[in-house]
N, C-alpha and C positions, 0 to 999 in steps of 0.2 A: 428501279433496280439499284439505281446511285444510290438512293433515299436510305435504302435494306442497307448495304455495302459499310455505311457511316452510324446507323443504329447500331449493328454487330459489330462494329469496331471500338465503339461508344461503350456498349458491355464489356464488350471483351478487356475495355484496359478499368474499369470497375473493377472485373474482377482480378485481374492482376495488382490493384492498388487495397485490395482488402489482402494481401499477403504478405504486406510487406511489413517490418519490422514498427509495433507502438512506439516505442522508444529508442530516445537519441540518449550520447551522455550528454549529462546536463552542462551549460558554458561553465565556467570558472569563478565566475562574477556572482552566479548562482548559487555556486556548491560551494559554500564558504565552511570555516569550523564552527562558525555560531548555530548555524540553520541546521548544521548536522549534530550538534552537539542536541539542539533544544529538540532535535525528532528521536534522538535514543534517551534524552532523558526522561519525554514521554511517555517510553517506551517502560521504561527500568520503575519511574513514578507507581506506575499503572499497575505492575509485575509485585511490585513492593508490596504493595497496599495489600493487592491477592493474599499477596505472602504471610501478614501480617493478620489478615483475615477482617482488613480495615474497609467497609464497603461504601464509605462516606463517597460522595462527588468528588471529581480530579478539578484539582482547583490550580490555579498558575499559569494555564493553557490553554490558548486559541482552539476551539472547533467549531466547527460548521452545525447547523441545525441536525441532519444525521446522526453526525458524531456524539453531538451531544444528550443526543435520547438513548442513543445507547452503552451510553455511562454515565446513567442518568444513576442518581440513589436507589433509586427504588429497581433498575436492574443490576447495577452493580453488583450483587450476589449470586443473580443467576449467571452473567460473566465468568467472573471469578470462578465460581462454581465447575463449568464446563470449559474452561482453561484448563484447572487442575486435574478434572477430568481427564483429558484428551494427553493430555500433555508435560502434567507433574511440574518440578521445578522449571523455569525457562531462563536460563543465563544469556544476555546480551554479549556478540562479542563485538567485531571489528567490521568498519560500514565496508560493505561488497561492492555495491555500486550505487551511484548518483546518475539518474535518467531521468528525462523529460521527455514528454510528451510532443508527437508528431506531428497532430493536430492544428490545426490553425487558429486555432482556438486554446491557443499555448499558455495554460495560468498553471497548472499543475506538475509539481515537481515531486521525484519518488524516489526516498533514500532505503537502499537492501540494506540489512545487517543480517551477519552471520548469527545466527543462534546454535546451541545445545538445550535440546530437551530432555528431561527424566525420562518419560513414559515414551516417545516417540523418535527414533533414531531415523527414521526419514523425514522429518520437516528439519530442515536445514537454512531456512530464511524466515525473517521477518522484515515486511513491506511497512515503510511507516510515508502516506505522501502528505503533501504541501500546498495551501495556494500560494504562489509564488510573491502574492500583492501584501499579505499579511499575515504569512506565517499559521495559517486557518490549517491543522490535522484533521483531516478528511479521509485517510485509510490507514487500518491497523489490522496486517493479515497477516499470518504464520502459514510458509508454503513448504512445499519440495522445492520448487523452482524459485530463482530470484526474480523473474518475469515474464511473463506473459508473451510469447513473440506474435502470436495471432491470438485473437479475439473468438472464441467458439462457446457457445452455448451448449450445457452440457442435457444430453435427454433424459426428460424425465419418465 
C-alpha cells in the first residue's frame, strides 16, 4: 500500500511538472544586441529575398540540418510562395521577448519579434530560436501567440 501511496505521488507531480511554464527570460549575458540583431536580420534576409522574388539559398547564416533543407534552393519558392500566400507583406518590428528554455538540456535560446502582416491581422509574432553554443537558427515561426506556455499536440 506504501509502494501505491509513492507511485501516485510520483504521477501526480509528473503531471503537475508538464504545466508548468517552457520558458524562462533568457540571462543577460545571453540576450545581447548582436544575437538579437543577427536573429531579426535573418529574419528581414529571408522576408527580403521573398520580396524580391530572389529564391537562391540564405547565405551568411548558421542552421542546423532541419533548417537548412527547408531553405534549401530547390524549396525556397515553395516557401516564399506560401508566406505570401498566407500572409502578404511581413514587416519586422521591435523584439517582444528573449526566453530560454526550462529544460535541462538548456542550449536553445528564442527571440519574439513583433511583426505586421498584409494578409493576416492575427499573427502578431514572429519566433526566430538559437543554439545558444553557435548561434545555429533552428526556428522560424509566425504565430498569434509569442509562446507556447504548455506544450499540446494538436488532434488530427
Amino acid at each position: 500500500m506504501k509502494l501505491l501511496k509513492h507511485i501516485l505521488l510520483f504521477f501526480c507531480l509528473i503531471g503537475l511538472s508538464s504545466c508548468v511554464n517552457r520558458y524562462n527570460n533568457m540571462p543577460a549575458k545571453n540576450n545581447t544586441q548582436a544575437r538579437q540583431t543577427f536573429a531579426k536580420s535573418f529574419a528581414e534576409n529571408f522576408f527580403s529575398k521573398c520580396g524580391k522574388k530572389d529564391y537562391s539559398e540564405i547565405t551568411g547564416f548558421n542552421m542546423d540540418v532541419n533548417m537548412k533543407n527547408y531553405f534549401s534552393q530547390e524549396r525556397n519558392k515553395t516557401v516564399c510562395e506560401s508566406f505570401e500566400k498566407k500572409y502578404g507583406k511581413v514587416e519586422i518590428g521591435s523584439l517582444y521577448a528573449a526566453k530560454t528554455n526550462v529544460y535541462p538540456s538548456d542550449f536553445y535560446d528564442l527571440f519574439v519579434f513583433n511583426v505586421k502582416t498584409e494578409k493576416n491581422d492575427s499573427v502578431k509574432y514572429l519566433r526566430v530560436g538559437m543554439t545558444r553554443d553557435k548561434d545555429y537558427i533552428n526556428t522560424f515561426y509566425l504565430s498569434k501567440t509569442p509562446y507556447n506556455k504548455w506544450y499540446k499536440r494538436k488532434k488530427k
